[in-house]
N, C-alpha and C positions, 0 to 999 in steps of 0.2 A: 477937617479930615485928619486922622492920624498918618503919621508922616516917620521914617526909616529911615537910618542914613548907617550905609555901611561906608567905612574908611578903612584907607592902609590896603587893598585887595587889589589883586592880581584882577583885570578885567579883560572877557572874550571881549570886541571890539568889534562892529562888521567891516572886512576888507582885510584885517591884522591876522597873522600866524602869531603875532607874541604876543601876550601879554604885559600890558602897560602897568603898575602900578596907578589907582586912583581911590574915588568915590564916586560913590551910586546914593542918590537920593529920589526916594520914594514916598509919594504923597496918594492915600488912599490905593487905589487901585494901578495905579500907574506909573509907571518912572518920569519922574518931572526933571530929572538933572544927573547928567553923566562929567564927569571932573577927573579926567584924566590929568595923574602929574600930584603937585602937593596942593593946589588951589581947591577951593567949594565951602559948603557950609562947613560948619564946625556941632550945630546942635540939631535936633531934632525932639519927636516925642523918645523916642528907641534910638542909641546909638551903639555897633556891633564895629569890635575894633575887629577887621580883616585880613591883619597881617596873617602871612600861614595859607592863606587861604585864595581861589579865584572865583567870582560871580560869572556864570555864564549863564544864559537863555536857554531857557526851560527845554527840554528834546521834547517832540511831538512824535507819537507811536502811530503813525499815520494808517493803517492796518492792523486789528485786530478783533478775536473773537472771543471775549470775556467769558462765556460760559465754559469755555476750554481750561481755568483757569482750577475746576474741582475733577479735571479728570487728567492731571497728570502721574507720569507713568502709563498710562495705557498707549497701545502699542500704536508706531506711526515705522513702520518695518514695510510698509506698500507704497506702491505708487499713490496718486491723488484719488484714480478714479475705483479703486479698493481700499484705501484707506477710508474713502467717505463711508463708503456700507457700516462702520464700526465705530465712527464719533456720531453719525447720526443714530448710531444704533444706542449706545449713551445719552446723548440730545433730545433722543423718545422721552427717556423717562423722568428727563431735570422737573420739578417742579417750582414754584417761584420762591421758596426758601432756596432752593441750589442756584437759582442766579440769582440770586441777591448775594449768598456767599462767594460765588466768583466772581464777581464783580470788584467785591470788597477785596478778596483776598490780590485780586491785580491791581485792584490799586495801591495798596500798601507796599508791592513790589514793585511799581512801577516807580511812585514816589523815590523809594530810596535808590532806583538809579536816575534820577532827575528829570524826571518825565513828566510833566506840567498836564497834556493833554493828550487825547487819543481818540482814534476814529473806531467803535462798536460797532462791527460790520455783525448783525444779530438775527440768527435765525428764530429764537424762539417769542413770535411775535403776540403770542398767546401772553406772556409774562412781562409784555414791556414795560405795564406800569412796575411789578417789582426792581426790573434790570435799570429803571429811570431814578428809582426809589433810592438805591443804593449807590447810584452815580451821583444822585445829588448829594450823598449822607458822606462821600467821600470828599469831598473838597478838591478832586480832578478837574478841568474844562472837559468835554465831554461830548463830540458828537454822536448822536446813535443813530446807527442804518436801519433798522427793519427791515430783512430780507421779503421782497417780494417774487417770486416765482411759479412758474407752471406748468414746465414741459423738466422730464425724467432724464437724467443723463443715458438711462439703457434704452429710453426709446431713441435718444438724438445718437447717440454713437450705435444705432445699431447692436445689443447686447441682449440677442434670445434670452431671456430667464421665463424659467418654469410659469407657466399659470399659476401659481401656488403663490409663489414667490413676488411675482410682480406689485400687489397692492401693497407690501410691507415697503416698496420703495419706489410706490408712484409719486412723483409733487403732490401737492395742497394744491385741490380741487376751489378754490376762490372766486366768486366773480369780481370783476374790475371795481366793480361800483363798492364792493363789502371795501375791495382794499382802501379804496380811493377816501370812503367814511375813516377808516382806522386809521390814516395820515394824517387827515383833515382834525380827527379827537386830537392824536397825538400833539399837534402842532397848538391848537388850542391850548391843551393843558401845559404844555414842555416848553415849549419853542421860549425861549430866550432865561427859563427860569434863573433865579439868582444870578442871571448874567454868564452864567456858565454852562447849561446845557443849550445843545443843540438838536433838532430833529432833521434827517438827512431821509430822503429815497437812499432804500436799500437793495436795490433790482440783484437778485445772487449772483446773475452774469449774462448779458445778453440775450447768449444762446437758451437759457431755461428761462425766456421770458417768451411767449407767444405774440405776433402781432399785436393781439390787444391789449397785452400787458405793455410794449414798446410806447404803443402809442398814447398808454396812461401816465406810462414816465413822463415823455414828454409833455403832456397837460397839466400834469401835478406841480409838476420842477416847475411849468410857469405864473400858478394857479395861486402855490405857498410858496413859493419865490425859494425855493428849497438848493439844498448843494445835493449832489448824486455821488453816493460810492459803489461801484461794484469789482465783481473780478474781472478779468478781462485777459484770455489768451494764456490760460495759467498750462493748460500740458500740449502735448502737440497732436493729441486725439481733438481737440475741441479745436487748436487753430484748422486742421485739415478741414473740420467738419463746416470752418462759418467760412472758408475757401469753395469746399465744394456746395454750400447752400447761397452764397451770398457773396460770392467774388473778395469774402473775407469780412471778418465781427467787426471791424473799424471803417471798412468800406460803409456797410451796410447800418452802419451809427452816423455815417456822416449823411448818407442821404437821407436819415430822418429827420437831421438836425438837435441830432444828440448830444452832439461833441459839443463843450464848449469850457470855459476856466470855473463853472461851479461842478465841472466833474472831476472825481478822481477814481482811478481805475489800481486795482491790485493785481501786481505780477506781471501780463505785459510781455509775458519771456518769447511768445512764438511770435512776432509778428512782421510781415513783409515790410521792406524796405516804403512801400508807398504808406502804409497803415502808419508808420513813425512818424513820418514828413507832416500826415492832415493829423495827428496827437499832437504834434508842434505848433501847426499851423492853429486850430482852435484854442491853443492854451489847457489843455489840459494834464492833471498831475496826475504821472506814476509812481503809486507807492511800490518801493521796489525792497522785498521780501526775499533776503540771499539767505537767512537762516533754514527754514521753512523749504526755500524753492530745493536745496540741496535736500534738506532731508525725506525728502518725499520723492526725490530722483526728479522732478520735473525738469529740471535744466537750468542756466543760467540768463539774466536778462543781462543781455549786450548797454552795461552803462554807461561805456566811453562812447559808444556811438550816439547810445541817447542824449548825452550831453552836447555831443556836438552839435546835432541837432537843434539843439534848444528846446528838448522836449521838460518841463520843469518836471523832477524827480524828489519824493520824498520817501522816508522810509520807514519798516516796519513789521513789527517780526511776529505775525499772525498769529495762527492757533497755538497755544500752551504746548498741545499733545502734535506738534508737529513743528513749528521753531526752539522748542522750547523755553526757557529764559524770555523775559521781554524786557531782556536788556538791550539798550539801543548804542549803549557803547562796545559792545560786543557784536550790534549790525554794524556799525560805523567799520568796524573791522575788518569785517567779512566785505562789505563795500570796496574799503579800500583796495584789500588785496586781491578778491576773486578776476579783476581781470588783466593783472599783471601776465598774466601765462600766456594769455593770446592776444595784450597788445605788445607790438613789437617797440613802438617809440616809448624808451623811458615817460620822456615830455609829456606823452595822453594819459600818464597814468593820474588817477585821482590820489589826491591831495588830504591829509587831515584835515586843509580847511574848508576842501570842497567837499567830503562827507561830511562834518559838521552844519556845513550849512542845510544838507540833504534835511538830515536830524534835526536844525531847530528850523530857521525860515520854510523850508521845503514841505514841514508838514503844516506849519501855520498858513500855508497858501493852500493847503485841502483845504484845511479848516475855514478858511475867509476869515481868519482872526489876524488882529492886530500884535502880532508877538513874535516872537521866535530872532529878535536881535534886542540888543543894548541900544537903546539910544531915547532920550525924551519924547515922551508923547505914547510910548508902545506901553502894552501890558506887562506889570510887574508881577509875570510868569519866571521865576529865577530859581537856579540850586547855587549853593554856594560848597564848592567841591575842595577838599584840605588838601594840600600841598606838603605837607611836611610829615609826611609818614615815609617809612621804609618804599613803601610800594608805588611812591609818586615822586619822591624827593629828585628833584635834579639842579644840575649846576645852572643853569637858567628856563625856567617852567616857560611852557608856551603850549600851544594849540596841540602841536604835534605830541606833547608831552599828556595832554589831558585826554587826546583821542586813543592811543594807543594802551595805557595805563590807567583809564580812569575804569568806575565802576562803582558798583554800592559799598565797597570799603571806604569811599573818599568820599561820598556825599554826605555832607553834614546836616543838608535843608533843604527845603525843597518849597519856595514858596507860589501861590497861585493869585494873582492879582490882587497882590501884597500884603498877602494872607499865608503863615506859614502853615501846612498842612503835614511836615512833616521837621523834625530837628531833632539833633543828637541823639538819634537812634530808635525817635518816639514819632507815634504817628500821632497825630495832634487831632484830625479835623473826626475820629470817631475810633471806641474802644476797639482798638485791635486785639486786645486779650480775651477777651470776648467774646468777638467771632471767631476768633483761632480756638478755644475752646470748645463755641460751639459745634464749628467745620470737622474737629475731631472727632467729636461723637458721631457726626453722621455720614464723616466721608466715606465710610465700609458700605454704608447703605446706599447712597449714591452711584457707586460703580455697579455694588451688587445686583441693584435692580436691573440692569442690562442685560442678566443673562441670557433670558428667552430671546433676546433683540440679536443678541451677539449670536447665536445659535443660527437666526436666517441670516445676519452674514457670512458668517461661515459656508453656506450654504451655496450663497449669491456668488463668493468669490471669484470659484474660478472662471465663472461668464467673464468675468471681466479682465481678468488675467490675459483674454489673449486679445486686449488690444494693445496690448504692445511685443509682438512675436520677438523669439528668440534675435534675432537678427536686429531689432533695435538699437 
């Protein structure tokens, strides 16, 4: 097997804030040897002199939605539950050339902020073999969710819209059995391809699933042995709503026997002191979305408490047209600082190394992958981030120095089970000039067609508006 040996490099470490000087030797897919200090091999097939520079473990985008990835710029100026009427009103009319291009197009940005793998929480389950197509043509790890759902957010929150109006934003009318064949193909053709896609239950969020859809998650997840991502408590119209139907959405996931460490749930922001405790107690990961939760007004998820807890937390900065950027050094940030202001003990505040970990372990435990630290035996998921520019340069480089200041200026490479996928500025694993070319020509058309969609948004809006009265 072809074999890598970077020397001379600054190494993220698991348990270290500094950075050691060492090498890193990689055999195939894997890191077979960590050499902290001046000791280790000397040759290999490929040897990469490191000085300048530190290896660290690949970040995991533990939440997001790739097709959002060709409708940036459009507007994310509403809350959640009127923002949706207008990305879904876009969403209508992707066809499977538009997700394949954002797909592509996020990966090439992801890449160059060091992001190894990521969870496709996907609603357009019409086009997953394109969206699977293009995740595989990417050189990403890749799990993809397929949203399943069937109950309307204006029927569950209560939101009169016109007769007229209503069909344009009923759920997908599906029976269980149609969904349960479309996982089943799915998993067939996808499940483990090249060792890097995954196929995941995509349930949209509890509450838009119906009894028989609950109770198909739980037969599916045990049938194809599948991981579950959904959203879970994202405004505080939907936590009131799974309190007043079900004593609470977490309550009422545990008596199904929902809850368990192959689930991960997005956002997480509203939920009762007991709903945290059984997320702890099953083991299961919150992708925790501070770009995103801020800009849609939803609220902040309490993450010194969730830690206390023991609630395992990973992170990820959801849709294009509402976190923007899916850079994860820039969540690392927001991590850090958002809950400085309301905790009072310096001591509880999170750490660069404890959002780091968030960003590589914390999303490799959605994932069920073997990755997200340095050490032999794990996935040789890695970027290799430069050190010696204006924007990074410090009197002694460490974690703290790479969380705070790192970003796609400093990433050099970006490799995925020990495969470079991206280096010195070039994407490797498929022509990016190509589809950026192509994506040119037809990104005018892609929004434009929305406009008769956008038009019943408009329309739909202020129904919705007043579930959050002035007094909010």
């Amino acid at each position: 097997m072809p074999s890598l040996l970077i020397r001379n490099a600054r190494l993220v470490l698991p348990g270290r804030a500094d950075l050691p000087s060492g090498s890193l030797l990689v055999e195939g897919e894997r890191i077979s040897g960590v050499f902290p200090g001046s000791d280790g091999p000397t040759t290999a097939d490929e040897v990469i002199d490191g000085a300048g520079f530190a290896v660290m473990p690949g970040l995991v985008n533990a939440h997001h939605h790739s097709y959002s990835n060709v409708l940036r710029g459009t507007r994310n100026d509403r809350r959640l539950e009127s923002w949706a009427l207008y990305t879904v009103a876009h969403g209508y009319v992707l066809d499977g050339e538009a997700i394949r291009l954002a797909a592509l197009l996020g990966a090439a940005e992801a890449m160059r902020h060091g992001v190894t793998a990521l969870i496709d929480h996907a609603p357009h389950v019409t086009h997953a073999q394109a969206a699977l197509e293009a995740h595989r043509e990417s050189g990403l790890r890749v799990g993809y969710a397929p949203f399943m759902h069937d109950r309307s957010d204006h029927d569950l929150l209560g939101v009169s819209l016109p007769d007229d109006l209503r069909p344009a934003f009923d759920a997908p009318n599906r029976p269980p059995e149609t969904i349960a064949e479309f996982y089943r193909r799915m998993v067939r053709e996808w499940q483990g391809h090249d060792g890097r896609l995954q196929v995941l239950l995509g349930p949209n969020a509890p509450q838009r699933c119906s009894p028989a859809l609950l109770d198909l998650w739980g037969r599916l997840a045990d049938e194809l042995s599948l991981r579950v991502h959904t959203h879970l408590c994202e405004t505080l119209p939907q936590a009131r709503y799974g309190i007043s139907e079900s004593g609470g959405t977490v309550t009422e996931l545990a008596r199904r026997g929902l809850l368990n460490d192959r689930l991960s749930v997005a956002h997480g922001i509203w939920l009762e002191e007991a709903e945290r405790d059984l997320l702890a107690k099953h083991g299961v990961t919150v992708s925790h979305n501070p770009a995103s939760n801020l800009m849609l007004g939803s609220g902040t998820m309490p993450l010194v408490d969730y830690l206390k807890r023991g609630i395992s937390v990973a992170l990820g900065s959801d849709s294009t047209n509402t976190g923007g950027a899916a850079n994860l050094f820039e969540v690392m940030r927001l991590a850090l600082m958002l809950p400085r202001p309301t905790t009072a003990n310096e001591l509880d505040w999170p750490t660069p190394q404890s959002v780091f970990s968030l960003a590589s372990e914390g999303g490799a435990r959605a994932l069920g992958i073997e990755a997200g630290r340095i050490e032999k035996g794990r996935l040789a998921d890695l970027a290799l981030v430069r050190l010696d520019t204006p924007l990074m340069a410090a009197a002694e480089p460490s974690l703290n120095t790479l969380v705070m200041h790192g970003g796609a200026h400093a990433v050099q490479a970006t490799m995925v089970g020990g495969r470079f996928v991206y280096r010195d500025g070039k994407v490797l694993s498929f022509d990016e000039t190509a589809m950026l070319s192509h994506y040119q020509e037809v990104a005018g058309k892609i929004v434009g067609a929305a406009s008769d969609r956008l038009r019943l948004a408009e329309r739909a809006e202020p129904y919705f508006t007043k579930l959050y009265p002035p007094a909010f």
